[in-house]
C-alpha positions, 0 to 999 in steps of 0.5 A: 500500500506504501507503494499505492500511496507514494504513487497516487500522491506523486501524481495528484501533486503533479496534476494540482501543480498543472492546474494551479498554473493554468486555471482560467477565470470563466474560461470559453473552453467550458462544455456541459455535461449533464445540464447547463449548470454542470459543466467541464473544462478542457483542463479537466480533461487534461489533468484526467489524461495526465493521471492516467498517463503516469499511472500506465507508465507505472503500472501497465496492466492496471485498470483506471475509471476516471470522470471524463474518460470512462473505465479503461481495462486492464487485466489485473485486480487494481482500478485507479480511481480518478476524479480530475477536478472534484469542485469543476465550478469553484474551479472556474469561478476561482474558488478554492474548494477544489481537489485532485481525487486519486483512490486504489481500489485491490479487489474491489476494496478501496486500500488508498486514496489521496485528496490533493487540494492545491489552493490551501496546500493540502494533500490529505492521505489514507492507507487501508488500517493504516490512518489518515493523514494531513501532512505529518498530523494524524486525523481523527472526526469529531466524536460524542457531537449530538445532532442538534449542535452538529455542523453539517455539510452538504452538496446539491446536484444538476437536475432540476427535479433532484434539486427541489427535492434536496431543497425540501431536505435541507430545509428540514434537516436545518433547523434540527442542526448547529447550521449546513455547510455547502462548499462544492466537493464532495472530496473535500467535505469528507475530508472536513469530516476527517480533520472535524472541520464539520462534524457530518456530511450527506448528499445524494448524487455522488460518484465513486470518484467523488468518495473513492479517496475522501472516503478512505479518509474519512473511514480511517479518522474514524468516521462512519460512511454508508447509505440509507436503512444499512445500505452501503455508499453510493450514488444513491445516497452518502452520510459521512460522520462519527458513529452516534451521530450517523445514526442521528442524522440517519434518522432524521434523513431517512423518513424525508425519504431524499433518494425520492425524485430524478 
């Protein structure tokens, strides 16, 4: 796994180093993806095929899912998983809260992953049993937070109908909490769980790349990271926070029914 991670990180800081020199300001290079407000840059593009053009130098054989390109094939048991931009928005807009997402994935199981945010100087780092890390400090989530003075983040997707009924959520969830954080990556909110910058996170709409690494993070500081009614993470729905709380949070999310919707 040592060898996993000095990999992922390597290449993570060398596509967050390509990115800061060449980010544009609301660029005309921009294409919609799902809909007019989810876009994609051309630097997306090329950050995603950097990444993958170290990883087949480094291991040949490897398979890699990425945001843009798809799954490639290969014919071991390793997929790279890779989010070449996590917060595209924020990204054009000059906001900091963007990331470059790198997780290794060895028989289905995530056993390393790296968050790479370049604007704060942030690599956070997680070996499978082995922690996670900002830097040299070790992480650990904020533990014994009740919900009602829990800080929560959360994210909100393209469609419109998934939208309003997001709205209808948070607008439930919000008075029962300490207050919502909505920054714009997935990636990063995980994180904030990991280093108890907020206490809990939800979302529904997210995408293996999104939680491939930040999840390892997360789940290596200590925080708990699963779906609704026992239902492990995935598009479908996200909840992220130290045990005790999931389930508070849980509770108060589930009857809302907020997988409901396109």
């Amino acid at each position: 796994m040592t060898d996993f991670l000095t990999l992922a990180e390597d290449i993570a800081r060398e596509a967050g180093d390509m990115l800061l020199a060449k980010r544009p300001t609301m660029s005309a290079e921009i294409e919609t993806k799902s809909s007019p407000t989810d876009v994609v840059t051309a630097l997306d593009t090329a950050s995603e095929l950097l990444i993958r053009e170290r990883i087949e130098a480094a291991r040949p054989g490897d398979r890699i899912l990425g945001e843009e390109g798809g799954e490639a094939p290969g014919e071991s048991d390793v997929r790279w998983i890779v989010d070449p931009i996590d917060g595209t928005v924020n990204f054009l807009y000059g906001l900091p809260d963007w990331a470059v997402s790198i997780a290794v994935e060895v028989g289905g199981r995530v056993v390393a992953g790296v968050v790479n945010v370049p604007t704060r100087g942030e690599v956070f780092t997680a070996a499978l049993g082995e922690g996670a890390w900002l830097g040299g400090a070790r992480l650990r989530c904020n533990t014994g937070v009740p919900l009602p003075q829990a800080l929560v983040a959360t994210g909100f997707g393209y469609s419109q109908a998934g939208r309003a009924v997001q709205g209808e959520v948070v607008a439930e969830v919000l008075p029962r909490v300490r207050d919502i954080r909505r920054g714009g990556s997935c990636a990063i909110d995980l994180c904030s769980v990991a280093t108890g910058r907020v206490d809990a996170y939800y979302e529904r709409g997210i995408n293996p790349w999104d939680y491939g690494a930040a999840g390892l993070v997360a789940t290596e500081s200590g925080a708990r990271l699963g779906g609704l009614n026992g239902r492990p993470v995935s598009p479908d729905f996200a909840i992220c926070a130290a045990p005790g709380l999931f389930e508070e949070l849980h509770d108060l999310l589930a009857p809302l029914d907020p997988e409901r919707g396109a």
